[in-house]
C-alpha positions in Angstrom: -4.1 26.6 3.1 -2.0 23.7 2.3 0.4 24.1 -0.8 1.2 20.9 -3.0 4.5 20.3 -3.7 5.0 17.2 -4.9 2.8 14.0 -6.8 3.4 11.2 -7.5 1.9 7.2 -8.6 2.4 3.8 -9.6 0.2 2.1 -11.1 1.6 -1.5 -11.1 -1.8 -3.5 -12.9 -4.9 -1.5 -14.5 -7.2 -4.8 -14.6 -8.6 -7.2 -12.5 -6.6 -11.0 -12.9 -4.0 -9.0 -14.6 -1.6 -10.8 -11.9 -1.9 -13.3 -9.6 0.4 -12.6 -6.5 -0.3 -14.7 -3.9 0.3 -13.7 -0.1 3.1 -15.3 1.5 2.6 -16.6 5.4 4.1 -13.9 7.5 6.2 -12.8 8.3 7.2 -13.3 4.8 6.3 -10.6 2.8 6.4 -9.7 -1.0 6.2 -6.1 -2.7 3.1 -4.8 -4.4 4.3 -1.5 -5.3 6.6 1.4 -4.8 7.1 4.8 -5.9 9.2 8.0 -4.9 8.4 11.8 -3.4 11.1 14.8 -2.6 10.5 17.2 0.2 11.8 20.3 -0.5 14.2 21.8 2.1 12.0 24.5 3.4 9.3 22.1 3.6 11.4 20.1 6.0 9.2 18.7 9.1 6.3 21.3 8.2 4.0 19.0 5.3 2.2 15.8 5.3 2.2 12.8 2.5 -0.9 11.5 1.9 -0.4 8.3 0.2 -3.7 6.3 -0.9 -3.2 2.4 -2.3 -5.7 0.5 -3.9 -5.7 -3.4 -4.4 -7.7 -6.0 -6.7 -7.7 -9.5 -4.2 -9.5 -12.4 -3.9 -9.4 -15.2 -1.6 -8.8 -18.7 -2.8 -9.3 -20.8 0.6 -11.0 -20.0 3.7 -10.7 -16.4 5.5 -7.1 -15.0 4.7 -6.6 -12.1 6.7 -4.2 -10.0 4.6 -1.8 -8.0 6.1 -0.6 -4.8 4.4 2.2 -2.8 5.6 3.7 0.2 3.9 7.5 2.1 4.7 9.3 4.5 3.9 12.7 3.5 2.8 13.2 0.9 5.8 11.1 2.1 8.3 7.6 0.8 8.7 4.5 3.7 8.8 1.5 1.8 8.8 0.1 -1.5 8.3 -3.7 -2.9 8.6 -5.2 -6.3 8.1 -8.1 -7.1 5.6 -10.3 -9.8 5.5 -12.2 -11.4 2.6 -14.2 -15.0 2.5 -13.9 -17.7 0.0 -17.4 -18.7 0.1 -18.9 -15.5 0.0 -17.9 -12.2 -0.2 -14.8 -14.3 -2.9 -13.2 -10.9 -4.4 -12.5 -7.3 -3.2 -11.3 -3.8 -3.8 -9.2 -2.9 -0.9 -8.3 0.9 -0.5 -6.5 2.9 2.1 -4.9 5.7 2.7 -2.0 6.5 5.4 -0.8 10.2 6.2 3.0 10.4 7.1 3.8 13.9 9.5 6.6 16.0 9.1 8.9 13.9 6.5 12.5 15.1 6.7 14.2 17.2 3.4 15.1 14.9 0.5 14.0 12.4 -1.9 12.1 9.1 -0.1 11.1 5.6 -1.6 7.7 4.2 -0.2 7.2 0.5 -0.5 3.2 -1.3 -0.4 3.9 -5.1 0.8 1.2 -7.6 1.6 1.5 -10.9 3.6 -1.4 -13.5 5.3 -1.6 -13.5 8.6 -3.2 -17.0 9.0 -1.7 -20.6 7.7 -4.2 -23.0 5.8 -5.8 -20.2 4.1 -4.5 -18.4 0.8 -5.1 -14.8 -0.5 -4.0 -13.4 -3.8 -3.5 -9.5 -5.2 -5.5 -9.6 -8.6 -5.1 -6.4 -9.6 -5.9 -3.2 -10.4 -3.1 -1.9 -8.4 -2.7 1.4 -7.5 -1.0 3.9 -5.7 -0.4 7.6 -4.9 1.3 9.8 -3.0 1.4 13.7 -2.7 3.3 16.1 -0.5 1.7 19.0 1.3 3.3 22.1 2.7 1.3 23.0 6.2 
């Protein structure tokens, strides 16, 4: 059975148009969130961080195709696009989750970014923002 050892979140905006953080075009980006874990020593390369993000957006023009990537420290673990429509489907909830394998000893930063993928369009983070992590010993 896995063991937690470690938990952690930020939780950046608790409302819907608390901000208004618009995507840049890639491949700039700008920082949603961050927040820290440690992996104990004799944990080292034998647990799994399970982080799970959840973002308020809503598109202003068109179809932006939001890009969100996540690292830890400066390497990049995951990323995924989402898509929402201006004329319809107007606001969203997006949530993911990303598992990182076998993290090495020591403390490590994780940074959320978001960017949009298509020019002539424009996407913004409204809030809530949220994020988690936590550390499991397998």
């Amino acid at each position: 059975m896995a063991q937690l050892i470690d938990y952690n979140v930020s939780v950046p905006a608790v409302a819907t148009n608390q901000v208004a953080i618009t995507a840049p075009l890639t491949p700039d980006k700008i920082i949603l969130a961050e927040l820290g874990i440690f992996v104990l020593p004799q944990f080292a390369n034998n647990n799994r961080v399970q982080l799970v993000a959840t973002f308020g957006a809503q598109a202003i023009t068109s179809t932006p195709p939001l890009l969100f990537r996540v690292f830890r420290g400066t390497q990049e673990i995951y990323y995924g696009v989402h898509g929402l429509e201006a004329g319809y489907e107007h606001y969203g909830m997006i949530t993911f989750q990303v598992i990182d394998i076998n993290v090495p000893a020591g403390a490590h930063g994780y940074s959320f970014y978001v960017e949009n993928l298509e020019a002539d369009t424009e996407g913004q983070i409204i809030g809530p923002m949220n994020v988690s992590a936590a550390v499991f010993a397998v």
